[in-house]
C-alpha positions in Angstrom: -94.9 -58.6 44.8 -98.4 -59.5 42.6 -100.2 -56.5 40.5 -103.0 -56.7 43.2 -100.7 -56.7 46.5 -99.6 -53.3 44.9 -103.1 -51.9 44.1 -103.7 -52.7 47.4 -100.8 -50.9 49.0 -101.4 -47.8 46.5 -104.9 -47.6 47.7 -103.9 -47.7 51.4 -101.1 -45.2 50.7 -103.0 -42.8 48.1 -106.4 -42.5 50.0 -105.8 -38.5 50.2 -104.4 -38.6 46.8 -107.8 -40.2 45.3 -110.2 -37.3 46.3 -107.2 -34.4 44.8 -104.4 -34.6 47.2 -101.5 -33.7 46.3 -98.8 -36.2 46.8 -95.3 -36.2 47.0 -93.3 -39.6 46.6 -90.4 -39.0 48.5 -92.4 -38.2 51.3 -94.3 -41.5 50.9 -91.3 -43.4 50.2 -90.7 -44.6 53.8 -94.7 -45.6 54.6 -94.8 -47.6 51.3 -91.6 -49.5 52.0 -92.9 -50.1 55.6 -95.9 -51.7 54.2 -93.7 -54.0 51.3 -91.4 -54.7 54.3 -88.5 -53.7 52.9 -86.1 -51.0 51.1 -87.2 -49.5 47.7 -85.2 -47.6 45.3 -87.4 -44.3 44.1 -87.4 -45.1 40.2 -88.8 -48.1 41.4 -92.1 -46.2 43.6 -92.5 -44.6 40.2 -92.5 -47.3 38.1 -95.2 -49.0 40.3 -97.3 -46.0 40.4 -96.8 -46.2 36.6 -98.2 -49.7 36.6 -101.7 -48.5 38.1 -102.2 -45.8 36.2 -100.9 -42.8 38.5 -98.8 -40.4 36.4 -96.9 -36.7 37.3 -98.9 -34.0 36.9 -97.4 -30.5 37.7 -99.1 -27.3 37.4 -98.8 -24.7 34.6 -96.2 -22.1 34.4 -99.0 -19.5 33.2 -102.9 -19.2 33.4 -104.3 -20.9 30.3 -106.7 -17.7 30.2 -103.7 -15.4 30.4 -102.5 -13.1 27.7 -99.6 -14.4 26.1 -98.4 -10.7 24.1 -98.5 -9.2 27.4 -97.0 -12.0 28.9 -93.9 -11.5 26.3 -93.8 -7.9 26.8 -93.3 -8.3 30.7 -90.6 -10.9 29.6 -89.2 -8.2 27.3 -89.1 -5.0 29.5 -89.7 -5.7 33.1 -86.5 -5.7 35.2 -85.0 -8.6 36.5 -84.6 -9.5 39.8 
């Protein structure tokens, strides 16, 4: 498959995505092999994605604003579930 069919795939695909969707690749696994018109391994929707410029974003684990003492404290003292 050519650099282009790809783009043009991801764009069909990753419409939601574009305008901050999130998007989940094993869920869109089965609609992009449909389109390529056969079976894909995962690392190799990834690398693809790679290719155009799409990379893994996952939120924080804290709010950059946050206070990061009291943060430690809680860590410290609060009980664990």
């Amino acid at each position: 498959m050519n650099l282009e069919r790809e783009a043009r795939i991801l764009d069909e695909v990753l419409a939601d995505a574009q305008k901050g969707g999130i998007v989940v690749i094993p869920q869109l696994k089965p609609v992009i092999e449909e389109k390529v018109g056969k079976s894909m391994a995962l690392s190799t929707i990834y690398r693809m994605l790679a290719r155009h410029g799409w990379r893994k974003l996952a939120p924080d684990t804290y709010h950059p604003q946050g206070d990061k003492e009291r943060r430690e404290v809680c860590k410290k003292n609060c009980p664990k579930p």
